[in-house]
OpenMM code with the backbone's topology and positions (N, CA, C; nanometers):
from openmm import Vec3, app, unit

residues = "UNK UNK UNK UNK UNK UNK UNK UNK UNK UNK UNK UNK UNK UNK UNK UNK UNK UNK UNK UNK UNK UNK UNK UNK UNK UNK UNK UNK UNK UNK UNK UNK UNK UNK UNK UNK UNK UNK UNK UNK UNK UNK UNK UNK UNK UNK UNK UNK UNK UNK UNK UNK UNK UNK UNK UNK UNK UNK UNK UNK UNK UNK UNK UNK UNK UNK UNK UNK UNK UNK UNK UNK UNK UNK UNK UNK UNK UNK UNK UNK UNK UNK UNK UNK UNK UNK UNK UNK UNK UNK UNK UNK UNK UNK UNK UNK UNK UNK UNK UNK UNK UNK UNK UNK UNK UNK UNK UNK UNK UNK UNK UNK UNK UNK UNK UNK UNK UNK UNK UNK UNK UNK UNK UNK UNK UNK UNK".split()
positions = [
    Vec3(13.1969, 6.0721, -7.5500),
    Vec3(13.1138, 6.0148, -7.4458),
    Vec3(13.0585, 6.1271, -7.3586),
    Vec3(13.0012, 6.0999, -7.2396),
    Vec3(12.8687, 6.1822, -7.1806),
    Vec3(12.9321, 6.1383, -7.0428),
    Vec3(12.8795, 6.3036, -6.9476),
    Vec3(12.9357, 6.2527, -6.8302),
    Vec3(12.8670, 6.1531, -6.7552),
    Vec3(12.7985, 6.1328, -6.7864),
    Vec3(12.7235, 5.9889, -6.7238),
    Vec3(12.8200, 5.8295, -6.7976),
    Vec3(12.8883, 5.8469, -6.8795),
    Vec3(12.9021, 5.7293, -6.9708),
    Vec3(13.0393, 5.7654, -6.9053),
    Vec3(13.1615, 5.8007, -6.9436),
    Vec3(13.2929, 5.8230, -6.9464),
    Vec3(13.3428, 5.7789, -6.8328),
    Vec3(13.3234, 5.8203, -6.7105),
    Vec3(13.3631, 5.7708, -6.6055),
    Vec3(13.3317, 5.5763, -6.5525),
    Vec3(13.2328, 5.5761, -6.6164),
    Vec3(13.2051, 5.4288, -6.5810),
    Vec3(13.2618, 5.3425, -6.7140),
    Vec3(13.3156, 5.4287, -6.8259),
    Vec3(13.4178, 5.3289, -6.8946),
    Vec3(13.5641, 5.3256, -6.7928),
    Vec3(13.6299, 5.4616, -6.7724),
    Vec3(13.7179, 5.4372, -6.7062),
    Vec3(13.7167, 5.3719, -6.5584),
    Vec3(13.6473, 5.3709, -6.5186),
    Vec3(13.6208, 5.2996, -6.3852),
    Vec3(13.6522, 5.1508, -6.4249),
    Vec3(13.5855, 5.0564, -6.5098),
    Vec3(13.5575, 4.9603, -6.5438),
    Vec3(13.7095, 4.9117, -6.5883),
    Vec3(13.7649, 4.9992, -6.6721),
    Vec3(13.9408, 5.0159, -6.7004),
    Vec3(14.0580, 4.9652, -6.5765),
    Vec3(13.9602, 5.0676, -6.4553),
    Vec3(14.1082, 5.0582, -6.3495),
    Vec3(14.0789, 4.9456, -6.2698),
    Vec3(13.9591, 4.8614, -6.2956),
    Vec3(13.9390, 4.7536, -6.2263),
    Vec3(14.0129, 4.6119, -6.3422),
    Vec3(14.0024, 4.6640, -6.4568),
    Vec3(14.0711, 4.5394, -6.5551),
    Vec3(14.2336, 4.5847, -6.5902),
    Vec3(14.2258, 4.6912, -6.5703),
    Vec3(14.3784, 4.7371, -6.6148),
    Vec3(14.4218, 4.7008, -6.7548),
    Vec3(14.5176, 4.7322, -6.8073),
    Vec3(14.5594, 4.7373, -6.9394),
    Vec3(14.5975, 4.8848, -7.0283),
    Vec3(14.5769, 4.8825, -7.1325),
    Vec3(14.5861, 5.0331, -7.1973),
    Vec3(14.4395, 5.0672, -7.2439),
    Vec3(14.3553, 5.1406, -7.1917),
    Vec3(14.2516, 5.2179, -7.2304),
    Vec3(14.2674, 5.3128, -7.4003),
    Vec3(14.1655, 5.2862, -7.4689),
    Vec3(14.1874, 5.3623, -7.5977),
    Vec3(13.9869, 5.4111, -7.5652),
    Vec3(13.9700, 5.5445, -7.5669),
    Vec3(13.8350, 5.6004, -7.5450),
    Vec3(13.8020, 5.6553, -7.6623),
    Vec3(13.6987, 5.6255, -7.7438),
    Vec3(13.6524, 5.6688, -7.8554),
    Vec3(13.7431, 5.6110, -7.9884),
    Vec3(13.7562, 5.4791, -7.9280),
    Vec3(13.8508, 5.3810, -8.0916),
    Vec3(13.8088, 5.4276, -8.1564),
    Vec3(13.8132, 5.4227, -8.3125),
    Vec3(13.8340, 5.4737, -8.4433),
    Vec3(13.8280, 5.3035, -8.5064),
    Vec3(13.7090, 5.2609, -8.4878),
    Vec3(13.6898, 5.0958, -8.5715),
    Vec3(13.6861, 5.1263, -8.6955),
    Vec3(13.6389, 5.2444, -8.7430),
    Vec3(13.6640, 5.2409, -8.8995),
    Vec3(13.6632, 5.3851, -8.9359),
    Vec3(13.7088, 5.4115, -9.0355),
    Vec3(13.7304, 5.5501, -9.0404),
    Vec3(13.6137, 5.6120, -9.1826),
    Vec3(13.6042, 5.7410, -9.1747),
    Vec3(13.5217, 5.8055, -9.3316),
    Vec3(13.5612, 5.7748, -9.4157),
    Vec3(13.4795, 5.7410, -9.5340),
    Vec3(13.5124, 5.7071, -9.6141),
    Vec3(13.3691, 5.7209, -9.7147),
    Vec3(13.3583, 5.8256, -9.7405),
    Vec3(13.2275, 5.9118, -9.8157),
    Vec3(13.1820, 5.8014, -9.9654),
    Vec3(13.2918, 5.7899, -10.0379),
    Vec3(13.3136, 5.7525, -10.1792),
    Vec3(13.2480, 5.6100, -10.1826),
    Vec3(13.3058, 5.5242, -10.0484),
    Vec3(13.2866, 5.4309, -10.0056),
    Vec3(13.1079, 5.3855, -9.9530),
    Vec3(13.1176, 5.4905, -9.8954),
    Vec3(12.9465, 5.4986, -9.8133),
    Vec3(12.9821, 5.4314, -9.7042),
    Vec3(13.1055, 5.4646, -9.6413),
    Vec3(13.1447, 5.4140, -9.4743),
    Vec3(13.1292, 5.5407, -9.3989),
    Vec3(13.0541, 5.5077, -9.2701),
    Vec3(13.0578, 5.6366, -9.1999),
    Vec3(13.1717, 5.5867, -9.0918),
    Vec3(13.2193, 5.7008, -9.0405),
    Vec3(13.3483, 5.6798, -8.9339),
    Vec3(13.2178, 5.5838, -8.7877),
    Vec3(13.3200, 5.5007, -8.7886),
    Vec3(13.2178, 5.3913, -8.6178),
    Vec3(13.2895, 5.4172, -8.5126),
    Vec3(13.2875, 5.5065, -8.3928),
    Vec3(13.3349, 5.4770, -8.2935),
    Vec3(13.3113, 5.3524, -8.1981),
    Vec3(13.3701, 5.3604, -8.1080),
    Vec3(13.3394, 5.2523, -7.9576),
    Vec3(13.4136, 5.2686, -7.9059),
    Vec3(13.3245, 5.2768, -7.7913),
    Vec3(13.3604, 5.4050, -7.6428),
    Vec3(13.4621, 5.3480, -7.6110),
    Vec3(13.5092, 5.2195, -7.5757),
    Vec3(13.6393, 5.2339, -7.4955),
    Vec3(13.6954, 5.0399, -7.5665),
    Vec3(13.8157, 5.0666, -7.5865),
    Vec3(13.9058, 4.9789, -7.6351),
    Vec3(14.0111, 4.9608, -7.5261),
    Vec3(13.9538, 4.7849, -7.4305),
    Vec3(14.1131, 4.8027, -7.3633),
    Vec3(14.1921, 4.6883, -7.4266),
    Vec3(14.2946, 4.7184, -7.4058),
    Vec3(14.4143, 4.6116, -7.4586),
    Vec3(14.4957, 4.5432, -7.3786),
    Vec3(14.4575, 4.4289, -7.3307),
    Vec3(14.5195, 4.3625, -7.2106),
    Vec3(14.6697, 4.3291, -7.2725),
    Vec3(14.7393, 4.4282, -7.2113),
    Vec3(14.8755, 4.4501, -7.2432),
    Vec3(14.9649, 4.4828, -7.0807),
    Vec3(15.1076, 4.4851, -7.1267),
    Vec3(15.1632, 4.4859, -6.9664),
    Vec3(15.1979, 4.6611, -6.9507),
    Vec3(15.1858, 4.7248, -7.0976),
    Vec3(15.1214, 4.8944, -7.1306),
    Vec3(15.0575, 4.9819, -7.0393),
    Vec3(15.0546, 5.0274, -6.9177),
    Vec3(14.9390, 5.0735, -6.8639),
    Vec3(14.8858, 5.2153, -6.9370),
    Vec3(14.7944, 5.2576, -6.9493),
    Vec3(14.7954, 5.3464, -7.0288),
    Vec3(14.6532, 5.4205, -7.1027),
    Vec3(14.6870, 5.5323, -7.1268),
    Vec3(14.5325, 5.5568, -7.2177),
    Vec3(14.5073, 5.6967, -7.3006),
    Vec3(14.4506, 5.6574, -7.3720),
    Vec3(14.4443, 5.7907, -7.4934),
    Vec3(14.2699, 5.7760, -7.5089),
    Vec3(14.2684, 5.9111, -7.5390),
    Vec3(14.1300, 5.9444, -7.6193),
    Vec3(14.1654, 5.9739, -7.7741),
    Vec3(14.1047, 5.8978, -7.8125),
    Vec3(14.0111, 5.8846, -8.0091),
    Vec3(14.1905, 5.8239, -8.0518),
    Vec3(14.1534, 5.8051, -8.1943),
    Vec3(14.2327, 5.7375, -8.2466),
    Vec3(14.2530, 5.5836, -8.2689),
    Vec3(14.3113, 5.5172, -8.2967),
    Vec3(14.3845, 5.3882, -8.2836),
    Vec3(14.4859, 5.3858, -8.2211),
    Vec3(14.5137, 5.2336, -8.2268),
    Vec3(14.6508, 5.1553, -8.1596),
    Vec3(14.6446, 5.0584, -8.2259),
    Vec3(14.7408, 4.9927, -8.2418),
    Vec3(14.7861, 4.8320, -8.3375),
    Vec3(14.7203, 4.7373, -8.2558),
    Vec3(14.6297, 4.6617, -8.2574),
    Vec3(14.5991, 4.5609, -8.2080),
    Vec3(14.6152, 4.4286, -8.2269),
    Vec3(14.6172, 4.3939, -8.3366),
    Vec3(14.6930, 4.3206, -8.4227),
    Vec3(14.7247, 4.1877, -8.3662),
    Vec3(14.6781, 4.0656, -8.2933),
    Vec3(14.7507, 3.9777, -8.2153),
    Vec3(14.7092, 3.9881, -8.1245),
    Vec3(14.6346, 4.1188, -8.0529),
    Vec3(14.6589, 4.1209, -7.9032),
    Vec3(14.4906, 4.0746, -7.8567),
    Vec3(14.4891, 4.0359, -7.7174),
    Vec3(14.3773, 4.0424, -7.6461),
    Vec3(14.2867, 4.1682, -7.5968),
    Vec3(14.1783, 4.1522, -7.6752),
    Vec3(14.0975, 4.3049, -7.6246),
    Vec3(13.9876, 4.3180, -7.5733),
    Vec3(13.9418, 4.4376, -7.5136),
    Vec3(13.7918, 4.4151, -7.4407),
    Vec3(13.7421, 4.5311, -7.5069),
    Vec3(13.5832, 4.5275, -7.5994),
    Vec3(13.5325, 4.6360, -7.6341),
    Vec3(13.4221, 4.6691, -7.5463),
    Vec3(13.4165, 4.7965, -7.5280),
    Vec3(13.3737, 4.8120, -7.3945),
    Vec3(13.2648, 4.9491, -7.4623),
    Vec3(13.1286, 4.9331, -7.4421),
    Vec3(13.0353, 5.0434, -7.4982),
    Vec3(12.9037, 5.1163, -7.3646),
    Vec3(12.9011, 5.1796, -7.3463),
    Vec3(12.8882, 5.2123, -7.2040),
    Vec3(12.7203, 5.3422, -7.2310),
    Vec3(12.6645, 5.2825, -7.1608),
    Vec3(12.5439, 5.4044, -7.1790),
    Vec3(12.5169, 5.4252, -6.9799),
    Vec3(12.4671, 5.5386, -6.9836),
    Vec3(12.4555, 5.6022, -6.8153),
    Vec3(12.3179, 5.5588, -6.7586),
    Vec3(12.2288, 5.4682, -6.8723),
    Vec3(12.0931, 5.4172, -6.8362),
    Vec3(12.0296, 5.2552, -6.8548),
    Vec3(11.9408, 5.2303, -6.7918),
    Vec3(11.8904, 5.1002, -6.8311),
    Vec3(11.9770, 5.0262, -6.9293),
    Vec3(11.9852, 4.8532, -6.9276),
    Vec3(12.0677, 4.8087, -6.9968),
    Vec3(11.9320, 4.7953, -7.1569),
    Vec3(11.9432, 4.8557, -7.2310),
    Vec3(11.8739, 4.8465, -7.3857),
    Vec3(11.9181, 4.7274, -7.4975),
    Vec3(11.8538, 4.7408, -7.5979),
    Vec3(11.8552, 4.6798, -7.7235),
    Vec3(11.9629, 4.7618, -7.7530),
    Vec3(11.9602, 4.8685, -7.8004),
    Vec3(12.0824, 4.9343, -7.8621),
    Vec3(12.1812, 4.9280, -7.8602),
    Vec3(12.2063, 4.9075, -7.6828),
    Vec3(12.2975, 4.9204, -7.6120),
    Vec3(12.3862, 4.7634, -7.6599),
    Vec3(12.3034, 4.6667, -7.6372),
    Vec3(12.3155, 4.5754, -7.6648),
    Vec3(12.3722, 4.5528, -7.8486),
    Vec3(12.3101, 4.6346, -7.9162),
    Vec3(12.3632, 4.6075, -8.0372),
    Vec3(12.5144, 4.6555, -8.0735),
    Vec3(12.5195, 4.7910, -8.0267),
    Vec3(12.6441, 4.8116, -8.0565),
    Vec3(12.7269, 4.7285, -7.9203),
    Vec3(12.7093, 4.7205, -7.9148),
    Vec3(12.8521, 4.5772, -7.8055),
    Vec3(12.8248, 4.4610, -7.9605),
    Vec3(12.7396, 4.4227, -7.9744),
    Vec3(12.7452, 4.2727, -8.0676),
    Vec3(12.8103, 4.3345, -8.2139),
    Vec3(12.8072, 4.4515, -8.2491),
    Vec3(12.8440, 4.5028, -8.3947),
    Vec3(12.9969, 4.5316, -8.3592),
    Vec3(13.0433, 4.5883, -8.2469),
    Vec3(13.1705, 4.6236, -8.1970),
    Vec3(13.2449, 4.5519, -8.2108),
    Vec3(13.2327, 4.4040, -8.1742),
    Vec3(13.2984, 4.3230, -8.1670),
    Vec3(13.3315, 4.2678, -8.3900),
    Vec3(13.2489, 4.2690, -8.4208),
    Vec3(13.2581, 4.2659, -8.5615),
    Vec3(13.3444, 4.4006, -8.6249),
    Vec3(13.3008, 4.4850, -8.5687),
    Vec3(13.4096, 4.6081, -8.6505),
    Vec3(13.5207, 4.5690, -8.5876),
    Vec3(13.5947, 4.5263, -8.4513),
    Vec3(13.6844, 4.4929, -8.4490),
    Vec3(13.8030, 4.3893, -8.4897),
    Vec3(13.6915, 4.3124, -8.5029),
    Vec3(13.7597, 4.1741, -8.6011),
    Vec3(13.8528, 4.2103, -8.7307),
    Vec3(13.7928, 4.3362, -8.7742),
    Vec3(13.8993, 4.3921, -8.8781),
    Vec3(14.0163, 4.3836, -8.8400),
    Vec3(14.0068, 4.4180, -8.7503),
    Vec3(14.1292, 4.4658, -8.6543),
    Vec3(14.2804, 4.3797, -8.6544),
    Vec3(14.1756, 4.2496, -8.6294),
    Vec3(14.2612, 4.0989, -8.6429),
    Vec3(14.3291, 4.1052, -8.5333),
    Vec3(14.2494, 4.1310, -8.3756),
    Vec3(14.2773, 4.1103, -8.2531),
    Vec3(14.2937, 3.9560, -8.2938),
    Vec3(14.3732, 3.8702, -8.0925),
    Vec3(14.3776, 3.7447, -8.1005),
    Vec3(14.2486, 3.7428, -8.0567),
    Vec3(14.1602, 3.7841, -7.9385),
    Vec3(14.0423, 3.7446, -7.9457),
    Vec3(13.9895, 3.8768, -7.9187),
    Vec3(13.8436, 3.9346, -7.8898),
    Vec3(13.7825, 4.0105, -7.8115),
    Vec3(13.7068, 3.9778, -7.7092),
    Vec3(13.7258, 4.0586, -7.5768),
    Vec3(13.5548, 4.0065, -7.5217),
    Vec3(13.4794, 4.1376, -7.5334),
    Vec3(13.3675, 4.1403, -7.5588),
    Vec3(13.2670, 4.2360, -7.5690),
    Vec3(13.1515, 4.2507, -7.4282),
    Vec3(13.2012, 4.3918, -7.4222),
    Vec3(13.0996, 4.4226, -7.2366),
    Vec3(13.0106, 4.5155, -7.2768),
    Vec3(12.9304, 4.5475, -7.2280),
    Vec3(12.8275, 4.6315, -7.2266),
    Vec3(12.8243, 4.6938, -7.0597),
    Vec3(12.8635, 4.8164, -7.0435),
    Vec3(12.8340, 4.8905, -6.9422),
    Vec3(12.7019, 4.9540, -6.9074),
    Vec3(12.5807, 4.9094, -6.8337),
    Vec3(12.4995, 4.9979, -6.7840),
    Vec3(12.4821, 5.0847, -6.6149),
    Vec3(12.3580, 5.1342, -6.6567),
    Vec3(12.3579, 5.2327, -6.5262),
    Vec3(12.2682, 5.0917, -6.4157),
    Vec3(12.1751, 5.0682, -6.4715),
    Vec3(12.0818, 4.9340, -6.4249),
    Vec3(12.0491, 4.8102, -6.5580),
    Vec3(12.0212, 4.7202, -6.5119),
    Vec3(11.9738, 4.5824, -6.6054),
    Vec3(11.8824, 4.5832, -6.5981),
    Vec3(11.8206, 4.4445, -6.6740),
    Vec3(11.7202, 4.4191, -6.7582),
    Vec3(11.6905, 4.2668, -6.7693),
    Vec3(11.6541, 4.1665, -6.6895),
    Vec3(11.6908, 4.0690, -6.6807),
    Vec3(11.6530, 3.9469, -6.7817),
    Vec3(11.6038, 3.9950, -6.8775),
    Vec3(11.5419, 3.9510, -7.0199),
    Vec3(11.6436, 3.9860, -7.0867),
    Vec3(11.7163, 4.1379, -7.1429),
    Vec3(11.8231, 4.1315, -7.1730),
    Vec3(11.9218, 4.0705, -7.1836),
    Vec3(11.9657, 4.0712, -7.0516),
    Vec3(12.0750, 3.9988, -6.9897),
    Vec3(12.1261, 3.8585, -6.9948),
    Vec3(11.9897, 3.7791, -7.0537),
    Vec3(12.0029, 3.6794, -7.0458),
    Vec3(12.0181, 3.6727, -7.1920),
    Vec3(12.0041, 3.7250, -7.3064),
    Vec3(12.0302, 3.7675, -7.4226),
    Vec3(12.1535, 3.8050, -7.4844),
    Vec3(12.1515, 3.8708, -7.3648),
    Vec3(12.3552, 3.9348, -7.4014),
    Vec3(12.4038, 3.7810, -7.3540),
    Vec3(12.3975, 3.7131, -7.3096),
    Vec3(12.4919, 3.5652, -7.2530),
    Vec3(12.4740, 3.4755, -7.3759),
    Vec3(12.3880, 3.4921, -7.4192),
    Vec3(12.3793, 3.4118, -7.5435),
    Vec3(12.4531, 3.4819, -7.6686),
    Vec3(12.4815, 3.5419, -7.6855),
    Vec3(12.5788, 3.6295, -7.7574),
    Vec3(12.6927, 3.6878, -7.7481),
    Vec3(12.7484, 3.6296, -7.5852),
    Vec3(12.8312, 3.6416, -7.5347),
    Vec3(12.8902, 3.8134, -7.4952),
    Vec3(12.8096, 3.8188, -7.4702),
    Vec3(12.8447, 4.0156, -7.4385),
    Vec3(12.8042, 4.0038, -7.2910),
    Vec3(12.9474, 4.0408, -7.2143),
    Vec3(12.9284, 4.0429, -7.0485),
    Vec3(12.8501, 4.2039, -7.0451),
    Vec3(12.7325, 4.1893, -6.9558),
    Vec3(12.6604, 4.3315, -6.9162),
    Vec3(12.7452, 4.3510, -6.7785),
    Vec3(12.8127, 4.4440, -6.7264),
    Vec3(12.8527, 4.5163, -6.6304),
    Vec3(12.7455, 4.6206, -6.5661),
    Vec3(12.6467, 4.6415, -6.4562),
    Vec3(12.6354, 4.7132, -6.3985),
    Vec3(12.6652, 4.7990, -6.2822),
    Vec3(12.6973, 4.9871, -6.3425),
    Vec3(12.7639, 5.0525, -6.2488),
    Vec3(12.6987, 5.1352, -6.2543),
    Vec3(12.6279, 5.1027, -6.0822),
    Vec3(12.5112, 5.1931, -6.0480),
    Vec3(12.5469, 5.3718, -6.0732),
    Vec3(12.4464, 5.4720, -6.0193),
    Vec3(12.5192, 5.6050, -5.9942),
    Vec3(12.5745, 5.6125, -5.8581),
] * unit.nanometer
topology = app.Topology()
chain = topology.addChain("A")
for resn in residues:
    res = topology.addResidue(resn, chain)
    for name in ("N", "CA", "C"):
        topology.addAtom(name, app.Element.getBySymbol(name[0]), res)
């Protein structure tokens, strides 16, 4: 992540609490395959865990999670896509549920009303 992005995942963290995972590992390389490794910026795990690591996994397995994808500008399409794909690479996962957020710097109110229909909460955290 980017110093514009990183801090407003963890920010967003100490207001939901749980165990922070920064730069999940939703799927890993796999060349042979034609999988490229997928990150997403921040994985929390509403657990009684407080806690947090950068890159890697954690067992999720059962648990309640928030995928959390964070850009430092305008709320976008992109932005918007990877929150809606996140939540699908995580399903691998075989969380009990996810919610999927989208962190921006400012909104978009056409967006926004887009992400609700797809159920992706937009969070805005100004500079």
């Amino acid at each position: 992540m980017s110093k514009k992005e990183t801090w407003r995942t963890r920010l967003y963290w100490q207001i939901m609490g749980g165990f922070l995972i920064e730069e999940f590992h939703a799927t890993e390389l796999d060349s042979a395959a034609g999988i490229s490794r997928r990150l997403i910026d921040g994985v929390i795990i509403d657990a009684k865990e407080i806690g947090s690591q950068v890159g890697g996994t954690k067992e999720i397995e059962g648990k309640d999670v928030i995928s959390v994808q964070t850009k430092g500008t305008k709320l976008s399409m992109s932005l918007l896509g990877q929150a809606l794909f996140s939540k699908d690479l995580l399903e691998m996962h075989k969380p009990r549920s996810i919610q999927s957020v989208a962190i921006c710097a400012s909104g978009d109110a056409l967006l926004e009303e887009i992400a609700k229909k797809y159920g992706i909460t937009v969070v805005i955290i100004p500079v």
